[in-house]
SEDOTI-751222 format. One record per residue (C-alpha): x, y, z; residue number from 1. Coordinates in nm, 4 decimals, decimal comma, padded with zeros to 6 digits. Layout:
east | north | up | n
X | Y | Z | NUM
...
END
This chain:
east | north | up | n
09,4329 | 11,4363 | 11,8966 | 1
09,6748 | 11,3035 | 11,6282 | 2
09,5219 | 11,0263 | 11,6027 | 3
09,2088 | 11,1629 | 11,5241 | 4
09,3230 | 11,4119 | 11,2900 | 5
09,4907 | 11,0887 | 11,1025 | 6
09,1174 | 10,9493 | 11,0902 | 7
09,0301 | 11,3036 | 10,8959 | 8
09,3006 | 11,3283 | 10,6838 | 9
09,2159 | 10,9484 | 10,6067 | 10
08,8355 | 11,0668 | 10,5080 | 11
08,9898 | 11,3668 | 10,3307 | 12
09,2165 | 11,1153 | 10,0776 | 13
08,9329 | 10,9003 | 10,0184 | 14
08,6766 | 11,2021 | 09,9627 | 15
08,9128 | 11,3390 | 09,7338 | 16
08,9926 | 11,0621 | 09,5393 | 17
08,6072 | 11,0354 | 09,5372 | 18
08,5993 | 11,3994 | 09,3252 | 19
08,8497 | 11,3344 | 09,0796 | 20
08,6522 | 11,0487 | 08,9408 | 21
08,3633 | 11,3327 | 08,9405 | 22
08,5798 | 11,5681 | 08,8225 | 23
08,7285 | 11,2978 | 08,5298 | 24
08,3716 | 11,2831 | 08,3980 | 25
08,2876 | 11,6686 | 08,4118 | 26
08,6397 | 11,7225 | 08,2529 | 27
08,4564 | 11,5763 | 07,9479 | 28
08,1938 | 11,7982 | 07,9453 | 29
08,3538 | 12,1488 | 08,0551 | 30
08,6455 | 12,3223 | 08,0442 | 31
08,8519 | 12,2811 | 08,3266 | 32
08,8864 | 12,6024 | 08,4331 | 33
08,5575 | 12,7028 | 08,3913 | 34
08,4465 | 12,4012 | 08,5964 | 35
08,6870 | 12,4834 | 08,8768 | 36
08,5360 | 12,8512 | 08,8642 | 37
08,1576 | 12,7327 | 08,9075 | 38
08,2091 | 12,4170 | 09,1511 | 39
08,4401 | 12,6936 | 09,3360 | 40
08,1283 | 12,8902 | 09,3746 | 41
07,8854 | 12,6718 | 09,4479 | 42
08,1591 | 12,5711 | 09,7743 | 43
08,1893 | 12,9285 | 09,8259 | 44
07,7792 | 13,0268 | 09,8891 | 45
07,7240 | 12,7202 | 10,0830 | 46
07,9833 | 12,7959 | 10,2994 | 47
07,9156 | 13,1331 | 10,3515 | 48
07,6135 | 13,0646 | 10,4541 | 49
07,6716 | 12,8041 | 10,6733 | 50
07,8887 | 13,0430 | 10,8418 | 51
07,6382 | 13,2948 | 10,8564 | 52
07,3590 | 13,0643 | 10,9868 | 53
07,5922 | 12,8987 | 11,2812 | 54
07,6460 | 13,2489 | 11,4013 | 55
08,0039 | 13,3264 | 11,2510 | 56
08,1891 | 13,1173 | 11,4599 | 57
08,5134 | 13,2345 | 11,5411 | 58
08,4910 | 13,5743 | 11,3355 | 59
08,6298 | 13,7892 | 11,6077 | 60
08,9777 | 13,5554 | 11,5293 | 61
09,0110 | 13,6882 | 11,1831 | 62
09,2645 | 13,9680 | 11,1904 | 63
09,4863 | 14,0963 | 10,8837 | 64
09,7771 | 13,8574 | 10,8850 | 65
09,4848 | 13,5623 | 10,8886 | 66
09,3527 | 13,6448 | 10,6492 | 67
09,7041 | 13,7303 | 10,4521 | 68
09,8208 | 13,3929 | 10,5011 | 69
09,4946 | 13,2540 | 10,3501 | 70
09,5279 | 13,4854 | 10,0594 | 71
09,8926 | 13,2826 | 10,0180 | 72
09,7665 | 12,9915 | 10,0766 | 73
09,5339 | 13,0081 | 09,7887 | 74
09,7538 | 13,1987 | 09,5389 | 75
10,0456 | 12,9797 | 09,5900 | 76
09,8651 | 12,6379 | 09,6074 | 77
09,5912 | 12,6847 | 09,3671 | 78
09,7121 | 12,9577 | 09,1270 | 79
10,0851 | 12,9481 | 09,0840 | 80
10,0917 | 12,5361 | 09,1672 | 81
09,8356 | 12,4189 | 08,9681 | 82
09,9029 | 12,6410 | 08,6804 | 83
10,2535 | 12,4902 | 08,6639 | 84
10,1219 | 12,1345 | 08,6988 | 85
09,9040 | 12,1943 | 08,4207 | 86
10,1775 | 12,3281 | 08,1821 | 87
10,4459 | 12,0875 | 08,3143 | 88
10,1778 | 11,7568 | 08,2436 | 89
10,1580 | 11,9357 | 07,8123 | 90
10,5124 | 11,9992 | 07,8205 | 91
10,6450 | 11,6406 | 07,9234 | 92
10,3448 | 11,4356 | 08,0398 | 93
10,1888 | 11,2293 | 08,3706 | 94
10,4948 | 10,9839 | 08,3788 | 95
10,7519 | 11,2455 | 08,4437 | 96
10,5275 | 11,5015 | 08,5907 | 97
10,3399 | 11,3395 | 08,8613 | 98
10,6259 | 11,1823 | 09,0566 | 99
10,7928 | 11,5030 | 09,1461 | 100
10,4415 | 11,6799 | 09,1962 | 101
10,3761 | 11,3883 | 09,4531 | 102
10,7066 | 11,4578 | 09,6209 | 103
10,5065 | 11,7518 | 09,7712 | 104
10,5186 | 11,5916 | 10,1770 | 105
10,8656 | 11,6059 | 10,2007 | 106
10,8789 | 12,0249 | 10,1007 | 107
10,6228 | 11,9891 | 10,3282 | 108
10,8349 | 11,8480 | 10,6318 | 109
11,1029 | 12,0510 | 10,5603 | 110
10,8872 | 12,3877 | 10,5631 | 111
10,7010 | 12,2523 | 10,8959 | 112
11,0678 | 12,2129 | 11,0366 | 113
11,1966 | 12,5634 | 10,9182 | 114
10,9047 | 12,7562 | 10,9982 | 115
10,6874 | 12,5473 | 11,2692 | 116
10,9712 | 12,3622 | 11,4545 | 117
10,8061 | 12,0623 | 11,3217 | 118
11,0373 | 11,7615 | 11,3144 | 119
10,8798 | 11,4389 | 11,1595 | 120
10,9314 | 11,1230 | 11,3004 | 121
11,1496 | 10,8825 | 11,1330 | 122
10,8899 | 10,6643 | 11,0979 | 123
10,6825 | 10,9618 | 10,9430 | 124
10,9869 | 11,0389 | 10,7577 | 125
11,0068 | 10,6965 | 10,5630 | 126
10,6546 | 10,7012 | 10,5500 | 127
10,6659 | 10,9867 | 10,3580 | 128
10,9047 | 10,8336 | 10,0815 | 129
10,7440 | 10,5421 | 10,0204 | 130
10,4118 | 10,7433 | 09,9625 | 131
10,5888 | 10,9452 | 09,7383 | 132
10,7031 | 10,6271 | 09,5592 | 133
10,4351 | 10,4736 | 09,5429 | 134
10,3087 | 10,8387 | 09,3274 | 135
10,5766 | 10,7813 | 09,1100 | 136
10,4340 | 10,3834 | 09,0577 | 137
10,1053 | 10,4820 | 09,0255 | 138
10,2143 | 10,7291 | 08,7448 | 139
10,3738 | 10,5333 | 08,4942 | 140
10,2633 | 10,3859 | 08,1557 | 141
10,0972 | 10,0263 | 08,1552 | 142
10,2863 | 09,8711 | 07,8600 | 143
10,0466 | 09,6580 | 07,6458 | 144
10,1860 | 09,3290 | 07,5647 | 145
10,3240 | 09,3292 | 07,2117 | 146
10,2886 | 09,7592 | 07,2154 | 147
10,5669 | 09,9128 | 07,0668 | 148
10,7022 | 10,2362 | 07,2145 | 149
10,6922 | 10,5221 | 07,0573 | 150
11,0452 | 10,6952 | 06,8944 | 151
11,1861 | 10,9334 | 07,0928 | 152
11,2353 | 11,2857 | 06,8599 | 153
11,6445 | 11,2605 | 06,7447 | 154
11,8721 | 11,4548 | 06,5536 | 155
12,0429 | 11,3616 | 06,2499 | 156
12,3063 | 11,2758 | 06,4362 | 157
12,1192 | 11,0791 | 06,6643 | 158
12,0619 | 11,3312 | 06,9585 | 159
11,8036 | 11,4661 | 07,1547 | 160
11,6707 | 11,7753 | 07,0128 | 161
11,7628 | 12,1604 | 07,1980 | 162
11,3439 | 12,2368 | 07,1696 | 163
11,2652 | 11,8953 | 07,3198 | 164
11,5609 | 11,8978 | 07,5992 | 165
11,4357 | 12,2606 | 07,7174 | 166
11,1027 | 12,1700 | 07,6913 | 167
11,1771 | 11,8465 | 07,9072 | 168
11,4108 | 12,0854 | 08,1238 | 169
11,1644 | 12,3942 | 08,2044 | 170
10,8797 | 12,1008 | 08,2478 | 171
11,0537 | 11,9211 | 08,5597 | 172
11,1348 | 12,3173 | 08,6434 | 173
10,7428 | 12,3733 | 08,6482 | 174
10,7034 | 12,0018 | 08,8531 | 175
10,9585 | 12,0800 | 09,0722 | 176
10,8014 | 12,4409 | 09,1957 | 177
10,4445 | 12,2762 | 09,2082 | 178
10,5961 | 12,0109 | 09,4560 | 179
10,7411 | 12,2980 | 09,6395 | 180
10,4182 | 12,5431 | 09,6221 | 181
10,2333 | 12,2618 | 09,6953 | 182
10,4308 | 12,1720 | 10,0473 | 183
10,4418 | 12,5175 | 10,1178 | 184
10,0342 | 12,6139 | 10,0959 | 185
10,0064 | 12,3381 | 10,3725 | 186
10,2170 | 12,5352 | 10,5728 | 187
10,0320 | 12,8755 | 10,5300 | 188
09,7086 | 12,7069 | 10,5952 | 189
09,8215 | 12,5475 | 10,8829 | 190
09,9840 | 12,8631 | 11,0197 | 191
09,6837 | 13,0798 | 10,9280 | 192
09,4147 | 12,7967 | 11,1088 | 193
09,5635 | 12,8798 | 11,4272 | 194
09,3309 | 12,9882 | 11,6882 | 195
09,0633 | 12,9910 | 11,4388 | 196
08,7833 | 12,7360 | 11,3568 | 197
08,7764 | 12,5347 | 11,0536 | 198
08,4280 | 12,6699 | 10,9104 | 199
08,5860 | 13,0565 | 10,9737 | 200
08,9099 | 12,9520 | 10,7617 | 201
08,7181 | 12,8257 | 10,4620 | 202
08,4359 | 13,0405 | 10,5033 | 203
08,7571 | 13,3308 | 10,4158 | 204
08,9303 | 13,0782 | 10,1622 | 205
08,6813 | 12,8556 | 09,9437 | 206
08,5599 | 13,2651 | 09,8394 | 207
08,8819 | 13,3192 | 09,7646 | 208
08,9758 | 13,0283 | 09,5653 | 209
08,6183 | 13,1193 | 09,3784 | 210
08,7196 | 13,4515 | 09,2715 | 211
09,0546 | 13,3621 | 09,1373 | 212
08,9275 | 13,0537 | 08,9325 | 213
08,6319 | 13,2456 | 08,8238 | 214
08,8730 | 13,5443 | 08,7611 | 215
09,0418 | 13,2729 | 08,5121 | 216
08,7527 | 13,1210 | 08,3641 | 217
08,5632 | 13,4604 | 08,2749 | 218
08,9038 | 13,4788 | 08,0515 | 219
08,8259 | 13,1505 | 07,8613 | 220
08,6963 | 13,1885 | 07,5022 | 221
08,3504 | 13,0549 | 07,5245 | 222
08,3212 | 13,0685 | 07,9164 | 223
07,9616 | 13,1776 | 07,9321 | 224
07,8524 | 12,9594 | 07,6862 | 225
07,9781 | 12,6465 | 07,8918 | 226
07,7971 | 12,7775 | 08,1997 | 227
07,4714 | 12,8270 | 07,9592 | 228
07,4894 | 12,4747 | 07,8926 | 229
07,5461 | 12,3180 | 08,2406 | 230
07,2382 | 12,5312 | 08,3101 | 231
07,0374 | 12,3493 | 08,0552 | 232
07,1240 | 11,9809 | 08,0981 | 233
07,0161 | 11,8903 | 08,4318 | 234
07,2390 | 11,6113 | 08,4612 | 235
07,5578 | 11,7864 | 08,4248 | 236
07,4317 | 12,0696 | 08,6736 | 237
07,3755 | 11,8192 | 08,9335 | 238
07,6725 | 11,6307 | 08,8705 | 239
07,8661 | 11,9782 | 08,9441 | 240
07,6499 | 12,0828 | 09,2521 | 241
07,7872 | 11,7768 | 09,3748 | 242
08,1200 | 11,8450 | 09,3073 | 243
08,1192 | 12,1746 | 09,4406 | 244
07,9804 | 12,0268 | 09,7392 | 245
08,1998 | 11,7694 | 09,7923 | 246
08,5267 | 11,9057 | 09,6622 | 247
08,4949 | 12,2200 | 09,8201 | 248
08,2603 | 12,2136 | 10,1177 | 249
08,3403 | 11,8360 | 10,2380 | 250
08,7042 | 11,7804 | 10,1608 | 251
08,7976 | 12,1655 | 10,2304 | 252
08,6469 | 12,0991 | 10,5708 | 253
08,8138 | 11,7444 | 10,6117 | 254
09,1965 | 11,9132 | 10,4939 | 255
09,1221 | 12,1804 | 10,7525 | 256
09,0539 | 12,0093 | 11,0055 | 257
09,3298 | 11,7607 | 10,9901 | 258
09,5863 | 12,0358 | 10,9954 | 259
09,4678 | 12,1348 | 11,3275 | 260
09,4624 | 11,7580 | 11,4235 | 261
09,7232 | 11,6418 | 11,3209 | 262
09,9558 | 11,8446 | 11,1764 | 263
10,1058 | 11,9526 | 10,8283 | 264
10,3269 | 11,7017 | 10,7849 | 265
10,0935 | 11,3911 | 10,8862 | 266
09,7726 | 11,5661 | 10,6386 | 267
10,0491 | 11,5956 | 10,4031 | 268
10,1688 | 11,2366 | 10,3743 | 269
09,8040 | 11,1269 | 10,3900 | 270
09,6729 | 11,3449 | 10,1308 | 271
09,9150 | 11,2332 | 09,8847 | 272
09,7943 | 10,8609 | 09,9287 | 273
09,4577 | 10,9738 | 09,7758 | 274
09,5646 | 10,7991 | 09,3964 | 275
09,5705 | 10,5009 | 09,5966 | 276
09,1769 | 10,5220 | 09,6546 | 277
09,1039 | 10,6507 | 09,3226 | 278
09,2136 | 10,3124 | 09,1947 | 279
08,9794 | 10,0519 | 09,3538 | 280
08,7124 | 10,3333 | 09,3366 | 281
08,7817 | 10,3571 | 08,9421 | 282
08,7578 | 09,9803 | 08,8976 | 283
08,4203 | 10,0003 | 09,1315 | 284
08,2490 | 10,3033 | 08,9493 | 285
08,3666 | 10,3150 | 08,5945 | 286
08,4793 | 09,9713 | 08,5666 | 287
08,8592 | 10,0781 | 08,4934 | 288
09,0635 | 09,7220 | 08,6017 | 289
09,3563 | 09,7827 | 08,7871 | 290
09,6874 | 09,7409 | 08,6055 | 291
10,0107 | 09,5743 | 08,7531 | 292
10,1477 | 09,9058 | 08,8209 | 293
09,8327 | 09,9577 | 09,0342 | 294
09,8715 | 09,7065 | 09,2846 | 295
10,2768 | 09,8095 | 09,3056 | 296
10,1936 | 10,1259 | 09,3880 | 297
09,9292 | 10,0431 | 09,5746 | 298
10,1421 | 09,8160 | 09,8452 | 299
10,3905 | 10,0836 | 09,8533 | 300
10,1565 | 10,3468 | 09,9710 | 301
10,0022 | 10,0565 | 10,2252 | 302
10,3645 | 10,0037 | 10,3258 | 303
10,3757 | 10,4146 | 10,3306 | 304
10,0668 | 10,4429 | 10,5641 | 305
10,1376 | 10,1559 | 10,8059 | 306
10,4698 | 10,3361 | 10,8824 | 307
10,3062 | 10,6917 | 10,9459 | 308
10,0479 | 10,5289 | 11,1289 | 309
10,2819 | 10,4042 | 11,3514 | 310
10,4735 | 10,7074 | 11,3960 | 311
10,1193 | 10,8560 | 11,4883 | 312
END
């Protein structure tokens, strides 16, 4: 069963990986909380009905504290984590951000420990900080030969400022919690799945997730004018029905159902390999070559994977 639930988590990565390219391109186009709002939607009514036209599998399993835990799930992961990712990439950008966001796995082995009695194997273990590495790779700059760096904001006397050490303070603050929220919504989700089937747990959460993101897109000067336009360029629309479909329906499904495979932990250290797809699939699809920093990262994650794999 682990192993197959190391197959899904696999396909989730890769799917994932798959929408952020998407998502890179819609980005352009719409703002981001108003796209999160409609392709959470779009998820949301196919999955409902999907639900609905199977026969609401499993709806007899979904009691209060389910459903509770979902509710967390959501609110921790997508509201309260992402928000602070967002903030903490303005306030001191991807290269210090993103490695302690990716350190998400091991919050998320220590919660499955505390609260599930889940204890990694050391192979899992190392795994796990080699992926997380291999984040922190993947994240930094690609100095152009001959670039010069930019000055770092000093004092008269040569120090760093008090606004730009707090801001640099409360922004690893803001990555830190994300890592932690992060690890943590695994948990919930993983608890909450529990004698229920994956369609019944996203046909409660995807509608969830849509009503807070729409909840903070509605709030977004301009909001219905963005959705106005998706509506009249065909193109766009279709590019965001697929994103809906495939961020929501396809990789909600795949993260699901790996948790009940495999495991927190082992979706966990998987999930956070999905930069290492988005790579080769950038270079494929929008012709982005890889950088030196790429292919580091890239055979640390490998290394990463080969070690959870065999732990599996």
């Amino acid at each position: 069963m682990i192993a197959m639930g190391i197959v899904v988590a696999f396909a989730h990565a890769v799917c994932w990986s798959v929408t952020s390219i998407l998502l890179r391109h819609l980005s352009q186009r719409l703002d981001p909380f108003v796209l999160n709002g409609l392709r959470a939607l779009l998820g949301a009514a196919v999955l409902v009905v999907w639900f609905l036209a199977a026969g609401a599998p499993g709806a007899s399993t979904f009691t209060p504290t389910r459903i509770l835990l979902i509710v967390a799930a959501i609110v921790v992961g997508g509201l309260v984590g992402d928000t602070c990712s967002v903030i903490a990439l303005r306030l001191v950008g991807v290269a210090r951000t993103v490695p302690v966001t990716c350190s998400f796995p091991i919050f998320t082995m220590l919660f499955a420990f505390l609260l599930l009695g889940e204890a990694p194997p050391l192979l899992a273990a190392v795994g796990a900080l080699l992926v997380v590495a291999a984040g922190a790779v993947l994240s930094l700059p690609e100095r152009r030969p001959g670039a010069l760096a930019k000055p770092r904001p000093t004092t008269a006397h040569g120090g760093v400022p008090d606004v730009a050490r707090r801001q640099r303070r409360i922004g690893l603050l803001l990555a830190t919690i994300t890592a932690v929220v992060w690890g943590l919504e695994v948990i919930l989700t993983a608890k909450a799945a529990e004698g229920m089937t994956t369609l019944a747990v996203n046909a409660v959460r995807v509608p969830i997730a849509a009503l807070l993101s729409l909840s903070v897109a509605l709030r977004r000067p301009g909001a219905l004018d963005a959705a106005e336009r998706v509506l009249r360029d065909r193109r766009t629309m279709w590019l965001l029905i697929l994103g809906g479909l495939l961020g929501w329906v396809v990789v909600g499904t795949l993260y699901v159902e790996s948790i009940k495979l495999a495991g927190a932990t082992f979706t966990a250290i998987i999930g956070a390999t999905a930069p290492l797809y988005a790579a080769p699939l950038s270079a494929l699809l929008l012709r982005e070559p890889p950088s030196a920093m790429t292919l580091a990262g890239t055979l640390l994650a490998v290394a990463g994977v080969i070690l959870v794999l065999a732990a599996g």
